[in-house]
Backbone bond lengths (Angstrom), bond angles and torsions (degrees), N, CA, C in turn:
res aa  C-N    CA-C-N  psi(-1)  N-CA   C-N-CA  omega(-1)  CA-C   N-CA-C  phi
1 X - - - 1.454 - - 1.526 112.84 -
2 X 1.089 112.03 7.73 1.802 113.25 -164.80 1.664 95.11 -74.75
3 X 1.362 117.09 -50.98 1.368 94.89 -166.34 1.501 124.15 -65.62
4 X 1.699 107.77 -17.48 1.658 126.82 -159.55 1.510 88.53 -74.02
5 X 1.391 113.62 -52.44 2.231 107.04 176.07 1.465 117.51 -80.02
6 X 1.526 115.99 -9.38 1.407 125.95 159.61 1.917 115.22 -44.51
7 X 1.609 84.21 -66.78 1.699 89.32 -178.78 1.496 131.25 -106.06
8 X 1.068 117.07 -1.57 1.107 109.14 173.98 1.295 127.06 -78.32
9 X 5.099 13.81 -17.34 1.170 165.77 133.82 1.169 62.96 149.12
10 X 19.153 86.82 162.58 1.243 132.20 -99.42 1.663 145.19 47.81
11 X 0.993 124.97 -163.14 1.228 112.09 172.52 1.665 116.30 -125.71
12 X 0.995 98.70 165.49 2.029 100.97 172.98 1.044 104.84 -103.82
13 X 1.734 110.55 146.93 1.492 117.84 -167.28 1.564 94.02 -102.97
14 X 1.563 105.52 112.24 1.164 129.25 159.89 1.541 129.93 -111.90
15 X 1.693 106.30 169.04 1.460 114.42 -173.37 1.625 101.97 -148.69
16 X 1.538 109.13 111.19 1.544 104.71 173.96 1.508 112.15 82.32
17 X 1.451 123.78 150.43 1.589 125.89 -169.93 2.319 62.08 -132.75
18 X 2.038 86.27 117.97 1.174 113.81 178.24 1.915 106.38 -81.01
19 X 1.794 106.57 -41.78 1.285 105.75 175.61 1.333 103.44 -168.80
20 X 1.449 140.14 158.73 1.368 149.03 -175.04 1.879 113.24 -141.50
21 X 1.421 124.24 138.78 1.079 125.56 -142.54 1.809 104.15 -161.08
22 X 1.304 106.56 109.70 1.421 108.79 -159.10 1.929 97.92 -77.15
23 X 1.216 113.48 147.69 1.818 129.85 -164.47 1.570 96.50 -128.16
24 X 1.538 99.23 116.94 1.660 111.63 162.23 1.413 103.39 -119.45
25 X 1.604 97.05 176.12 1.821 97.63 177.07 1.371 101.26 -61.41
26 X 1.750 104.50 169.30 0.851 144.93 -162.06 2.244 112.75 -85.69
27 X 1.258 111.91 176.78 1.128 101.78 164.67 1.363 139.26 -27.60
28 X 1.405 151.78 106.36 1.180 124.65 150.49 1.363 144.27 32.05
29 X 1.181 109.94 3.09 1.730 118.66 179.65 1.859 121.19 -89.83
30 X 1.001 146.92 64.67 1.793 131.56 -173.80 1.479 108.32 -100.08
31 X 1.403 85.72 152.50 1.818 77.97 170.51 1.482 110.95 -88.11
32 X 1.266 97.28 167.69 1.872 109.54 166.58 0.929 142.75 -51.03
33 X 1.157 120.20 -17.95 1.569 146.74 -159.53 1.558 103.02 164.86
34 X 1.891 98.97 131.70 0.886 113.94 150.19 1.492 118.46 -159.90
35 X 1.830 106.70 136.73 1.327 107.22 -178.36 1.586 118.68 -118.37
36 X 1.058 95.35 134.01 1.550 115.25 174.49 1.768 137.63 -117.66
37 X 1.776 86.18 118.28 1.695 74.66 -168.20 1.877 93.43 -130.94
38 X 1.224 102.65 154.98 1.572 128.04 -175.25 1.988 91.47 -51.05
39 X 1.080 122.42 136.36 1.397 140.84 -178.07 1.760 100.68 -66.16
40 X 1.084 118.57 138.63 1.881 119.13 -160.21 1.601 77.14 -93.23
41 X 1.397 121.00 157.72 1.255 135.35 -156.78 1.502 93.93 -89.11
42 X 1.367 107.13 161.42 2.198 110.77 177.53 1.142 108.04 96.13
43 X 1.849 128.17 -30.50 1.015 110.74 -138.75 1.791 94.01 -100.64
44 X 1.407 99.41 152.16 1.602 125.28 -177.84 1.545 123.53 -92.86
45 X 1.215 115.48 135.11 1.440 120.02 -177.37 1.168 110.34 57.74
46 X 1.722 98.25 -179.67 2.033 110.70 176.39 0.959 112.62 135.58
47 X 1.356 132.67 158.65 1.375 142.06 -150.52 0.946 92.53 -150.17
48 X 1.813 108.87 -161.31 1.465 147.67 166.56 2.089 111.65 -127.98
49 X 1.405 100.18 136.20 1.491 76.41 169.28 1.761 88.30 -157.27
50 X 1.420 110.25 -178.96 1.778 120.30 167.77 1.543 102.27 -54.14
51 X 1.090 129.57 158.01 1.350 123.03 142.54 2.231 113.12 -76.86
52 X 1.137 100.23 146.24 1.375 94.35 169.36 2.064 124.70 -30.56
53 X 1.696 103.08 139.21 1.385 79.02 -179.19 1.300 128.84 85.62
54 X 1.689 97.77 -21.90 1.774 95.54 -165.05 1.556 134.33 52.79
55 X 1.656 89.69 35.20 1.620 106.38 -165.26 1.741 97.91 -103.25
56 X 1.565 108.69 20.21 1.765 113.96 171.58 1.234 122.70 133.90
57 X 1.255 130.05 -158.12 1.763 105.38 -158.90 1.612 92.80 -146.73
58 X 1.590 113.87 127.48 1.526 122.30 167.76 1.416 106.25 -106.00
59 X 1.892 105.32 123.44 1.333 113.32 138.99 1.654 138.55 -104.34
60 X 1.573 123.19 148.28 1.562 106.62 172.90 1.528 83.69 -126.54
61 X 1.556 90.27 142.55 1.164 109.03 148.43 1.971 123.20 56.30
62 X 1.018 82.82 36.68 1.423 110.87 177.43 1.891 132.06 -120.83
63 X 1.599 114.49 124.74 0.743 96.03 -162.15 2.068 120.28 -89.00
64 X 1.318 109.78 -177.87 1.823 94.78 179.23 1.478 107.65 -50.79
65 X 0.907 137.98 -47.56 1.145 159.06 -159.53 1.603 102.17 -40.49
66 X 1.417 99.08 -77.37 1.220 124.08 175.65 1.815 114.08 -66.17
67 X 0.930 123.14 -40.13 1.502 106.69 166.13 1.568 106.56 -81.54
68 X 1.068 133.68 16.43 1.536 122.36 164.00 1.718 91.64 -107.36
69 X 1.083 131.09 -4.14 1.748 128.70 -171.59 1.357 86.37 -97.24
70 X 1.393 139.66 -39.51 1.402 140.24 -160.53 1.610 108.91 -94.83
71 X 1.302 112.78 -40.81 1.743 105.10 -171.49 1.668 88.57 -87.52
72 X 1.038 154.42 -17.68 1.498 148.33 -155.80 1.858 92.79 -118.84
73 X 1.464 120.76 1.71 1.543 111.76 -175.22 1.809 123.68 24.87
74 X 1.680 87.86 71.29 1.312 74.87 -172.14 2.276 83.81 -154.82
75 X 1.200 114.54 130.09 0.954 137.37 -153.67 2.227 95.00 -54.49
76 X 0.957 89.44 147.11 1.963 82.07 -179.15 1.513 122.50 -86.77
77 X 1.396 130.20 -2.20 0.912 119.56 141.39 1.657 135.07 -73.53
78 X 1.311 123.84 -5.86 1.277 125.77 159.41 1.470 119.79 -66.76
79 X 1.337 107.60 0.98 1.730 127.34 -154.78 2.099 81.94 -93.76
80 X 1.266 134.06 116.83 1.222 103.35 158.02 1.658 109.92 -143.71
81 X 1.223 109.83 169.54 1.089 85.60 -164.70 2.103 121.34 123.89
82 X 1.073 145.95 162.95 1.230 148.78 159.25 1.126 133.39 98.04
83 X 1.456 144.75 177.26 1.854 122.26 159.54 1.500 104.96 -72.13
84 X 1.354 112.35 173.71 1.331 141.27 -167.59 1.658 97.57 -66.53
85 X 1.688 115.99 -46.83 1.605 109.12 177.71 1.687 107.56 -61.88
86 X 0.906 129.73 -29.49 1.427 132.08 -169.61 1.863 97.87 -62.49
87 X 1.044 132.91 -46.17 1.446 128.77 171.38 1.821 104.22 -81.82
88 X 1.109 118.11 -45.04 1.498 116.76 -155.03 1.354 108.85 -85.48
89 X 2.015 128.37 -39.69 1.163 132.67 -156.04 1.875 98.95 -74.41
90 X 1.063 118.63 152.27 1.211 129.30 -177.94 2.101 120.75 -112.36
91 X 1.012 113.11 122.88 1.072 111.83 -158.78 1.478 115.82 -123.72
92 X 1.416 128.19 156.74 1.546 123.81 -178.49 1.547 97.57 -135.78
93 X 1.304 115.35 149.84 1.454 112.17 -154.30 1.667 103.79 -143.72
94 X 0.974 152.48 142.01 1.255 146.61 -143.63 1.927 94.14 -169.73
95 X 0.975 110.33 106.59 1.536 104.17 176.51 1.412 111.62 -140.44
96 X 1.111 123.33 151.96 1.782 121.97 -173.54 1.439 95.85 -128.16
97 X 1.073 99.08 147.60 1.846 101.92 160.16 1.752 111.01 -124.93
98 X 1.512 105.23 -179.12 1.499 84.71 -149.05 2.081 99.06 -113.54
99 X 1.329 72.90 34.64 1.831 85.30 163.72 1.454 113.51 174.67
100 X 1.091 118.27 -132.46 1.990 113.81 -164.33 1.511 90.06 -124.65
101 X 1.206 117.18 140.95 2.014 130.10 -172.19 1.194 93.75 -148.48
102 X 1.501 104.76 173.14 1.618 132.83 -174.96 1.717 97.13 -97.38
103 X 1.187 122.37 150.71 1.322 126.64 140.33 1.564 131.70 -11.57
104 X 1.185 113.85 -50.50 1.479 134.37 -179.63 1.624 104.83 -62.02
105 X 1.615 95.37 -64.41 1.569 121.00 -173.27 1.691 107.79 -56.29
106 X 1.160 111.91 -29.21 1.710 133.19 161.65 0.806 137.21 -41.14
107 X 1.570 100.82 -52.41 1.599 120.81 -176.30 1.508 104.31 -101.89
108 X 1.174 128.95 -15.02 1.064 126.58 158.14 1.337 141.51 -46.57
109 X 1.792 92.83 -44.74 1.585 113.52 171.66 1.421 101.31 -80.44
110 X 1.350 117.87 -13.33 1.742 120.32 -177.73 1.563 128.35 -47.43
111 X 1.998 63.25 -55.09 2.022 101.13 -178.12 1.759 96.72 -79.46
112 X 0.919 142.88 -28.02 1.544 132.16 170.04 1.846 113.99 -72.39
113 X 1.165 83.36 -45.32 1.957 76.50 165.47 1.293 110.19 -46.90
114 X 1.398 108.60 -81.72 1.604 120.48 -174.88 1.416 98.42 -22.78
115 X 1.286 125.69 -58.52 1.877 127.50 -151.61 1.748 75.61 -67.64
116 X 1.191 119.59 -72.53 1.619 132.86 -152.12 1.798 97.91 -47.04
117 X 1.117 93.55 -77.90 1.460 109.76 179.59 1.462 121.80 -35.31
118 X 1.324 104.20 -74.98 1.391 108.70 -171.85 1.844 121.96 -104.16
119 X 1.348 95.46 11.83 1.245 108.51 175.10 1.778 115.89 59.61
120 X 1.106 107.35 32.59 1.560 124.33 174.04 1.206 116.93 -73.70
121 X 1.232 101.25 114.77 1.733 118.93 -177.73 1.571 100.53 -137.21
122 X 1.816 97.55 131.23 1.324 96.97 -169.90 1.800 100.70 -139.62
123 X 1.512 120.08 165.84 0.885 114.37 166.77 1.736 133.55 -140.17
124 X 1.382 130.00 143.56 2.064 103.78 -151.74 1.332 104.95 -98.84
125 X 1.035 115.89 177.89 1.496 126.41 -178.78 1.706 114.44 -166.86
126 X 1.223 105.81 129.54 1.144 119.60 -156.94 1.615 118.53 -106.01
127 X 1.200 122.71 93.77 1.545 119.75 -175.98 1.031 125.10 -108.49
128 X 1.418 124.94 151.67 1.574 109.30 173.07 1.636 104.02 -101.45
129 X 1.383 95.91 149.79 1.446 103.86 -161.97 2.030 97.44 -158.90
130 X 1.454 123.82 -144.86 1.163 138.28 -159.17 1.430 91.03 -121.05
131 X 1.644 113.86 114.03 1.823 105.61 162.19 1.900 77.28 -127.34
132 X 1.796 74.21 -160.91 1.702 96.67 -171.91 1.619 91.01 -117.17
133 X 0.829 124.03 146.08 1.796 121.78 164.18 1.626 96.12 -113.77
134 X 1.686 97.17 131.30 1.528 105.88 164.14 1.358 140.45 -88.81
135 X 1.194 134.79 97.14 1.314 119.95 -146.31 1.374 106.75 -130.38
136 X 1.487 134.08 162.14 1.702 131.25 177.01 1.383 93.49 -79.34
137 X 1.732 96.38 145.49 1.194 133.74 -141.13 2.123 85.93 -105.31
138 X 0.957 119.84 151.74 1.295 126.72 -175.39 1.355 109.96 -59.50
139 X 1.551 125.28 -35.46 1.181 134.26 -160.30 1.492 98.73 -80.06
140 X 1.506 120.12 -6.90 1.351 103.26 -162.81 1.645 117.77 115.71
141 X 1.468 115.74 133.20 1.485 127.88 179.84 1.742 93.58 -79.52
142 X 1.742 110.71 139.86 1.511 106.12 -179.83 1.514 103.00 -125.75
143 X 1.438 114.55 1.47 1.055 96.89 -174.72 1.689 116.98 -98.32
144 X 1.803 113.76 165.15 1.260 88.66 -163.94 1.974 120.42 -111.88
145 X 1.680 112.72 148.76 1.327 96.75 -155.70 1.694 103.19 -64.45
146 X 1.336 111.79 156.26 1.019 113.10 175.35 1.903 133.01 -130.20
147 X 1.948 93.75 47.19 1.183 107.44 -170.44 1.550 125.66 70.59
148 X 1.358 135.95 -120.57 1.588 137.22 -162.71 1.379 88.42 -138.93
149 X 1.410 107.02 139.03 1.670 137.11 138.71 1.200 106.04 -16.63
150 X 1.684 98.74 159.31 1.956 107.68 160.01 1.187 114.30 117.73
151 X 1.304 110.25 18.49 1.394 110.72 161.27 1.429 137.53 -112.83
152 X 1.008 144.75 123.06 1.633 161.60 -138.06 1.906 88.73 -60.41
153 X 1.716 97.70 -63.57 1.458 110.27 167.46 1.308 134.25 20.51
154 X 1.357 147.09 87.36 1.732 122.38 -167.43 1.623 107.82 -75.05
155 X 1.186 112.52 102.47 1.550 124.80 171.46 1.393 135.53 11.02
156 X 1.284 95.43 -53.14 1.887 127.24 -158.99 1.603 89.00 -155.45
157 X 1.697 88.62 125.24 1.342 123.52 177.76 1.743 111.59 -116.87
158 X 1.062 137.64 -179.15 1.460 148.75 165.13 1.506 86.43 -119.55
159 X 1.554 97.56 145.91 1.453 124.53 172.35 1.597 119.12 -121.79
160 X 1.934 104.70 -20.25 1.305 120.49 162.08 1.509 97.45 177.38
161 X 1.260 114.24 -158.22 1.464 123.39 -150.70 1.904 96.51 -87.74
162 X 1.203 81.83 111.26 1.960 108.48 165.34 1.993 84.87 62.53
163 X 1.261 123.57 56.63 1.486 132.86 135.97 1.649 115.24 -139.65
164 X 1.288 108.53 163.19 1.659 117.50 -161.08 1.504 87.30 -141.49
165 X 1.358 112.19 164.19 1.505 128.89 147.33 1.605 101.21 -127.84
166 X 1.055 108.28 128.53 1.580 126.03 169.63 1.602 125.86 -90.67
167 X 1.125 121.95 125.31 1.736 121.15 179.12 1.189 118.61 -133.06
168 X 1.198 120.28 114.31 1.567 126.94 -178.67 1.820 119.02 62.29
169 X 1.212 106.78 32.68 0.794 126.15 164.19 1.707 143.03 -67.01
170 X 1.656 108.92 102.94 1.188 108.11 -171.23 1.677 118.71 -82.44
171 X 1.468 112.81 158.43 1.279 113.49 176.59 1.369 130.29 -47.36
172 X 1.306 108.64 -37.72 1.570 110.88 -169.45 1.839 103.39 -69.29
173 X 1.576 103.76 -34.17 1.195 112.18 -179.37 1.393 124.15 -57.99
174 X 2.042 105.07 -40.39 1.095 111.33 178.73 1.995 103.02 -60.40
175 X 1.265 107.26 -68.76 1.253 96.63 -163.00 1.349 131.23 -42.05
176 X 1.399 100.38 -17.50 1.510 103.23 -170.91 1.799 88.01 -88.72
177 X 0.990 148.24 11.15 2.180 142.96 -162.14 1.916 72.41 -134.13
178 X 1.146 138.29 -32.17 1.250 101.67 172.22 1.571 129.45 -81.99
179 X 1.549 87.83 -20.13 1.743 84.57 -164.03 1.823 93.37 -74.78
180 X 1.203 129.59 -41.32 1.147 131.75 151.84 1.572 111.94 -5.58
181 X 1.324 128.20 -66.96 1.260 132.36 -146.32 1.652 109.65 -101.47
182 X 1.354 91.27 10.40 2.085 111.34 164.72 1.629 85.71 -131.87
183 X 1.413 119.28 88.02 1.432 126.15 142.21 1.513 126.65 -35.80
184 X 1.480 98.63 -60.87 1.599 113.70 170.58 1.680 135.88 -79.62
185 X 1.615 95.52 -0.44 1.512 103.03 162.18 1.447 124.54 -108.00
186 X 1.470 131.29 90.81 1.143 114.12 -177.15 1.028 147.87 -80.10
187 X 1.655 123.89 23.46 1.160 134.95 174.93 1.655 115.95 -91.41
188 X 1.420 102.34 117.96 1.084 129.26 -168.79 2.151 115.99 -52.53
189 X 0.656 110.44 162.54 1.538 130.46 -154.37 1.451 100.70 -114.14
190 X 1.507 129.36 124.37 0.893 133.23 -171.34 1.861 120.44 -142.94
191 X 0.793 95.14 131.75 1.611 88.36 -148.85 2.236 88.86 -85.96
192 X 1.082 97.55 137.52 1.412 126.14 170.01 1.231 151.52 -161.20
193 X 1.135 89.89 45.25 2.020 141.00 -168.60 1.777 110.65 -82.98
194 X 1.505 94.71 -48.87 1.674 101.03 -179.99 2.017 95.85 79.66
195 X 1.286 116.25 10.87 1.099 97.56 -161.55 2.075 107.96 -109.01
196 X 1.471 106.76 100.65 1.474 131.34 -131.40 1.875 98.52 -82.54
197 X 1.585 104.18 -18.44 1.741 102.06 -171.27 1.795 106.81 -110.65
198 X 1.427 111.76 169.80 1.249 97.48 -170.55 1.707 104.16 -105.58
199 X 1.845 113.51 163.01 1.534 107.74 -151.38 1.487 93.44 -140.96
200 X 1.115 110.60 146.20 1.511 142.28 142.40 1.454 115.13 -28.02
201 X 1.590 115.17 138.08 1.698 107.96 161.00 1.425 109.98 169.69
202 X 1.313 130.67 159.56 0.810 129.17 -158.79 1.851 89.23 -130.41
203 X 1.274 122.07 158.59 1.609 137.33 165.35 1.460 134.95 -172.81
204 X 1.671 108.17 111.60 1.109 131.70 161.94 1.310 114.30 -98.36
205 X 1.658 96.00 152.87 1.504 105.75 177.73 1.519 109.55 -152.12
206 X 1.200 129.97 -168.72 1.295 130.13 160.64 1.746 112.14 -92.63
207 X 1.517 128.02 152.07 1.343 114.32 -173.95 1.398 82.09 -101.40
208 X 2.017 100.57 162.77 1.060 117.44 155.26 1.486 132.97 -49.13
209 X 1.614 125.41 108.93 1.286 117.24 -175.50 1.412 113.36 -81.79
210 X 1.193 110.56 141.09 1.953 118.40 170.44 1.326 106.43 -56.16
211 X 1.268 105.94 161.33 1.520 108.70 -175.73 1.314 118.84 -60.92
212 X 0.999 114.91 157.50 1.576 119.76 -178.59 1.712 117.37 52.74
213 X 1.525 105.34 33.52 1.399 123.94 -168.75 1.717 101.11 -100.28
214 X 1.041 114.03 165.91 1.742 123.23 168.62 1.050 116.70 -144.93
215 X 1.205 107.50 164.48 1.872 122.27 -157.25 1.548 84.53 -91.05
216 X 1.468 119.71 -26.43 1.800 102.56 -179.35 1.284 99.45 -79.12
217 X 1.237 142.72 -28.55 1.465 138.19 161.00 1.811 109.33 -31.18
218 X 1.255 121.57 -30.76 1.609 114.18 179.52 1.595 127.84 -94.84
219 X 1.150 108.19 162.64 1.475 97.94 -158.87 1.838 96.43 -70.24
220 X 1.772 113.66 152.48 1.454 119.82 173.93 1.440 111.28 -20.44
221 X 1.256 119.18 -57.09 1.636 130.79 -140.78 2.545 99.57 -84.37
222 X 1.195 76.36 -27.03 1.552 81.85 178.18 1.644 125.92 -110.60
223 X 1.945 115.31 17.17 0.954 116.95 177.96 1.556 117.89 -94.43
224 X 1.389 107.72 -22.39 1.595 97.74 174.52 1.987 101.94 -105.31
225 X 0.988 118.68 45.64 1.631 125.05 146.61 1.109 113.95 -63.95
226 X 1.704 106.68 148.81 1.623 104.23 -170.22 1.287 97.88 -80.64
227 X 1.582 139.02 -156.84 1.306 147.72 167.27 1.187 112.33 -77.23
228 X 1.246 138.10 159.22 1.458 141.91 164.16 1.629 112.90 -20.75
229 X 1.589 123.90 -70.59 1.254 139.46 -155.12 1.915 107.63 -91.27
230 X 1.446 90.13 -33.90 1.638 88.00 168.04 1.607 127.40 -76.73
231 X 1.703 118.74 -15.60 0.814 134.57 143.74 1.404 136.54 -45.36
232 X 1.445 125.29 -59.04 1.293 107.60 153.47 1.553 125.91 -75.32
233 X 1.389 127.10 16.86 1.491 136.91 145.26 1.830 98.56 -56.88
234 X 1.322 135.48 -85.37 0.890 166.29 -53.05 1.592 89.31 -155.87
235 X 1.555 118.59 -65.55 1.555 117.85 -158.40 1.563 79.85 -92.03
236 X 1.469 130.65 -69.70 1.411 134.17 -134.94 1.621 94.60 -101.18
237 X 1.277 136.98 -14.33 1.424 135.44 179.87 1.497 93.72 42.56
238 X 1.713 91.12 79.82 1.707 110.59 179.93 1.536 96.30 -152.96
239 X 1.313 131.33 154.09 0.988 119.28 -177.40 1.908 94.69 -155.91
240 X 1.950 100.85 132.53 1.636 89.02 164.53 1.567 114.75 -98.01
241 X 1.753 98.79 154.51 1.693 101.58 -178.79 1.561 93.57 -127.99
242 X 1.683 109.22 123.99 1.016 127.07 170.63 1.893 93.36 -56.05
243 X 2.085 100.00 140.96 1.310 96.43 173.33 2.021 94.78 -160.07
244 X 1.253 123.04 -165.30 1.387 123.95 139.23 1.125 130.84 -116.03
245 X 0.797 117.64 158.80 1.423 128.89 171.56 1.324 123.01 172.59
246 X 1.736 126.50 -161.68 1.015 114.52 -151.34 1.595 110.78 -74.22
247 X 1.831 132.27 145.79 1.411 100.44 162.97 1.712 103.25 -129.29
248 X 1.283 103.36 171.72 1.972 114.63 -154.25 1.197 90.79 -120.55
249 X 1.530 101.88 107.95 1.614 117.00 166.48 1.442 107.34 -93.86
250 X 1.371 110.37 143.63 1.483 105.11 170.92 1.909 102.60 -112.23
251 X 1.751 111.28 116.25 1.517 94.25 -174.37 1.914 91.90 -104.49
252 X 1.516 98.43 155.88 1.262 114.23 177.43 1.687 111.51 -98.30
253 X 1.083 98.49 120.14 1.583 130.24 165.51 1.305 124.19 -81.81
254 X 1.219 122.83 -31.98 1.529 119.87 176.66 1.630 101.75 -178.75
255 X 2.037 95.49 136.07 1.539 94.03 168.32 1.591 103.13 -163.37
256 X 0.936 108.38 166.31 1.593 86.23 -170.62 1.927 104.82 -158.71
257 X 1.215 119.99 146.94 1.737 134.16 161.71 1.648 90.88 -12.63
258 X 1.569 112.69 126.31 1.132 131.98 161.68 1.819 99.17 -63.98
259 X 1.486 129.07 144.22 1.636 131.17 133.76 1.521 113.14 -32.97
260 X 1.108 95.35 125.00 1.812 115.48 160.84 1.433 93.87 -31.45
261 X 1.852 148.46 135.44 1.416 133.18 136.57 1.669 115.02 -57.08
């Protein structure tokens, strides 16, 4: 869970490569400076987030891997592909831009680093395989709208162990903070809600216990939580339905050791 409170931070059963489609940077956007140095050894936790202002983007302790899973919102096992440092090496990232941007405009310059920086060249492929589709739950949508986008803000926060409060939170965002929160399920999350503005919400649950674990093992206040999936039944009147369809691999073609700053 480190990266899921960082940033806000198997195989798929497929048949046939449906189509493949070569990926360069993005618009015209970089920042001004940016320095990058290898993470000093010991050190614990870390994310990705805006810098204040939207005046540029801080990472600790994160590897490529994972900031190409985070600026491209797209879960890290779809990531496949690369050398062994590309998942394992750990990185701290310091970037400025050379005035005040949106989120979007952010990650834009994100995805041009990566190309610039680390020489990341990637390419997608599209299979059909096993996702989840997210869809409103019969009982009713509970969560609440919360007007227009546009805030620097990280979405979804932790409030304590396996609960969040959510703010202005869009769908695409959600699906990608749920599939997150099933580590061990890798079928991807697909939003099919129709539901177009971003919302309010709050979510507790019970965590997964290790084997031979017990629900009296948890503290009073978190033993009668519903389960993970009945929970967003329950708080967000959202529900996932195992289905197939298409899923979006991103394979890596080239990436390579950042320059000394």
């Amino acid at each position: 869970m480190r990266h899921v409170l960082g940033i806000l931070i198997a195989s798929t059963l497929s048949v046939g490569v449906m189509g493949a489609q070569s990926e360069g940077p993005q618009p015209d956007l970089r920042f001004s400076v940016t320095a990058i140095h290898p993470t000093q050894p010991g050190v614990r936790g870390g994310g990705m987030k805006p810098a204040p202002n939207g005046t540029g983007y801080l990472v600790q302790n994160e590897s490529v891997k994972m900031m190409m899973a985070v600026t491209y919102r797209i879960p890290s096992h779809q990531i496949t592909g690369g050398p062994a440092w590309f998942s394992d090496a750990q990185f701290d990232v310091e970037a400025k831009a050379d005035g005040n941007y949106n989120a979007d405009e952010l990650h834009t310059m994100f995805k041009n680093m990566l190309a610039d920086r680390f020489g990341l060249k990637f390419h997608t492929e599209t299979k059909q395989g096993a996702i989840y589709e997210l869809v409103v739950d019969k009982s009713g949508m509970k969560m609440k709208a919360d007007g227009s986008a546009g805030t620097l803000a990280i979405s979804i926060n932790p409030t304590g162990p396996d609960q969040f409060v959510g703010t202005k939170v869009p769908m695409e965002y959600l699906c990608w903070f749920i599939g997150q929160l099933m580590p061990n399920d890798v079928r991807p999350v697909i939003d099919k809600t129709g539901l177009a503005q971003v919302y309010d919400f709050t979510l507790a649950y019970t965590p997964n216990l290790p084997p031979g674990g017990s629900s009296a093992d948890l503290p009073p206040e978190m033993r009668n939580l519903p389960a993970f999936q009945d929970a967003l039944v329950e708080q967000l009147g959202l529900r996932l339905v195992p289905a197939k369809g298409p899923v979006l691999e991103y394979v890596i073609d080239q990436v390579s050791q950042p320059s000394e700053n």
